[in-house]
Structure formats: C-alpha cells, structure tokens
ZAMARGU-4260 file (C-alpha; in steps of 0.2 Angstrom, whole numbers, plus 5000, padded with zeros to 4 digits):
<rodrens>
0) 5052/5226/5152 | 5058/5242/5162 | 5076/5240/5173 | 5088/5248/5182 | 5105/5252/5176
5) 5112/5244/5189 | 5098/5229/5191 | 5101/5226/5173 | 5122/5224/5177 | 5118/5206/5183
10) 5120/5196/5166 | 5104/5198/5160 | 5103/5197/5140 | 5090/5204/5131 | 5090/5197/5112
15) 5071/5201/5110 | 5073/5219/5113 | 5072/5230/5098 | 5071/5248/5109 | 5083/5253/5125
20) 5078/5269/5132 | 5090/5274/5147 | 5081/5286/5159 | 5094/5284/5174 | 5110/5288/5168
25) 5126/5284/5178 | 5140/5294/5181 | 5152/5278/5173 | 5147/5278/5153 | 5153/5260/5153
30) 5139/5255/5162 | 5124/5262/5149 | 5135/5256/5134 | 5134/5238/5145 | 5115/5240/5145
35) 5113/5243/5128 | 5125/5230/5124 | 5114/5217/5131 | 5102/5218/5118 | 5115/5217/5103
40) 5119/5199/5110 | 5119/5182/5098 | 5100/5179/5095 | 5096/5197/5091 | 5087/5197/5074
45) 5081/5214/5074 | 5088/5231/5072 | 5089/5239/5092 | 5086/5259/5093 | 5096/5265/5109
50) 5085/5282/5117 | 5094/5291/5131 | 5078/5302/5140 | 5085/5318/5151 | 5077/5332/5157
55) 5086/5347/5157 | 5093/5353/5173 | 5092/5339/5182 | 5105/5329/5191 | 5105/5318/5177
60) 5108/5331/5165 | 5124/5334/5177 | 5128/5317/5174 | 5126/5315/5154 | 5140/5334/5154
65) 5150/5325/5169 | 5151/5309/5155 | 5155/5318/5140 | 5169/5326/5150 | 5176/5309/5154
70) 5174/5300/5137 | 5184/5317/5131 | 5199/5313/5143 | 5198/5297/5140 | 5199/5298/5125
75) 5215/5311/5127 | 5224/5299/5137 | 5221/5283/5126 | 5222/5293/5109 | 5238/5301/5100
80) 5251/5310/5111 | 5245/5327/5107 | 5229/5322/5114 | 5237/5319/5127 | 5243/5335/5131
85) 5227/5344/5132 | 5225/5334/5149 | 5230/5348/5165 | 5234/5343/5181 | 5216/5351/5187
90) 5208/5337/5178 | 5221/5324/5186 | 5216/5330/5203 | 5196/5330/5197 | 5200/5311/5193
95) 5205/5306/5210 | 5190/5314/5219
</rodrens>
C-alpha cells in the first residue's frame, strides 16, 4: 500500500506492514516517526525495515538538513544544561519564523 504522510496521519494502523519507505518527507520529524510508528502497532509479528528515499538536491533533501537541525535543538533544549547553551538567539528567532 503507497500513502501520504499526511493521508496516513488519520489513525490508520498498519500491523501487516513489514517495509516503510518515506518518499515525502516533512518538515516536522514527529510526523514520519508517526508513520512509521503505525506499523510497530499490537498485532505486528514481523520485523519492519523503515527506508527514507531522497534525491539529492531537492526540496526534500532541504527538508531531511532543515530536520536534523531541529532534532539537534531539540535535543539542546530538552537535554543537559550545557546543551542548552549551544542554542543562540539566531536559532530562537529561525524558530518563530
């Protein structure tokens, strides 16, 4: 079965699923570790292989650099306090755009 990130964000649980392969990646990680999630769910007997596809250079490529940067600052602000202080007030400001 092919579906949208965003289709797929509607409750739908996938427990035959035994590949994920994300070709639309979106700008909020939550949401592709959501999809993936789905087929993890009770019911699921066999082993599922996650398989983000990108071409380079692309918007989506954009997208998979602007979500490393976020998980990395999330990561500073939730983490220890020295983590913390690696977060500038550019990145602040990049936030609230």
């Amino acid at each position: 079965m092919l579906i949208s990130l965003k289709a797929g964000g509607t409750g739908l649980n996938l427990t035959a699923a035994d590949h994920v392969f994300i070709l639309d990646p979106w700008w909020n990680p939550a949401t592709e570790d959501q999809a993936a999630d789905r087929t993890h769910r009770i019911g699921q007997e066999r082993p599922v292989f996650v398989y983000r596809i990108v071409a380079a250079d692309t918007v989506e490529d954009k997208i998979l650099k602007l979500q490393e940067k976020k998980r990395a600052m999330a990561e500073a602000a939730l983490g220890s306090g020295q983590k913390a202080l690696s977060i500038t007030r550019e990145d602040l400001i990049e936030l609230l755009e």
